[in-house]
C-alpha positions as CSV (number, residue, x, y, z in Angstrom):
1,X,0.3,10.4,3.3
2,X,0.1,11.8,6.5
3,X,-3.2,10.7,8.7
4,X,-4.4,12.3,12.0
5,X,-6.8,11.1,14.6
6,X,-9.3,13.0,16.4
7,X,-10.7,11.6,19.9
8,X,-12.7,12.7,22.6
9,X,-13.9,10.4,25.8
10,X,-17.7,11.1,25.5
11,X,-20.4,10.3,23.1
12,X,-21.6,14.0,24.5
13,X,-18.0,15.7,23.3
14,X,-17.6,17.2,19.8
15,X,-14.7,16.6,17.4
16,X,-15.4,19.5,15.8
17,X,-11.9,21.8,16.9
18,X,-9.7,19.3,16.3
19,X,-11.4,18.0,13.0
20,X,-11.3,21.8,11.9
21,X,-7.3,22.0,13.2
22,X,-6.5,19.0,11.2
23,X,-8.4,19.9,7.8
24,X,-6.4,23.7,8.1
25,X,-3.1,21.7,8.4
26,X,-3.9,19.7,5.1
27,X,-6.2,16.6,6.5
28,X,-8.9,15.0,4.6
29,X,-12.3,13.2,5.5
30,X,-10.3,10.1,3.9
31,X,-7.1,11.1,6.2
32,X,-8.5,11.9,9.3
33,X,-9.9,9.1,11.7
34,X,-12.4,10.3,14.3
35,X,-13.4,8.0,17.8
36,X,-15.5,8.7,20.4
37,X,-14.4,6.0,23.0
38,X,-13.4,6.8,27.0
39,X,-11.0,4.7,28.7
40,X,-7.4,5.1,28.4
41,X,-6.2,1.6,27.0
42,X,-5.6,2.0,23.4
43,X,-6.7,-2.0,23.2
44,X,-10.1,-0.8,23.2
45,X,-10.1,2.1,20.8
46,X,-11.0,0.1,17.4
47,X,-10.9,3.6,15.4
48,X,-6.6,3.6,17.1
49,X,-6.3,-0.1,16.0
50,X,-7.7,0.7,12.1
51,X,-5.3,3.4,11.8
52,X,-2.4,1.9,12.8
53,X,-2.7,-0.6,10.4
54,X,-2.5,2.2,8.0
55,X,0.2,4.3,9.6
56,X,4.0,4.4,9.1
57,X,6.2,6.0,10.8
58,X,6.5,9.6,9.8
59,X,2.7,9.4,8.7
60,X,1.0,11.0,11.5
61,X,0.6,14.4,13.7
């Protein structure tokens, strides 16, 4: 299963174009993760942390 993740840096910022990208290239609501979280340390981004646990390697765009 491939999974992506969509993230913007404001609470302001939509996720709409890259949710839209992702569901045209064969994502799901089940298979995409969405975050809207600024900062750029990935320790922080709890959305990120989630889907690796899920990922392997080959499993996401």
């Amino acid at each position: 299963m491939i999974y992506y993740y969509a993230r913007v840096s404001s609470e302001k910022q939509k996720l709409t174009r890259q949710i839209d990208l992702f569901k045209e290239m064969g994502g799901t609501d089940r298979t995409i993760f969405q975050e809207k979280k600024s900062g750029k340390s990935f320790a922080n981004r709890d959305t990120w942390l989630e889907l690796m646990q899920w990922a392997r390697e080959g499993a996401t765009k």
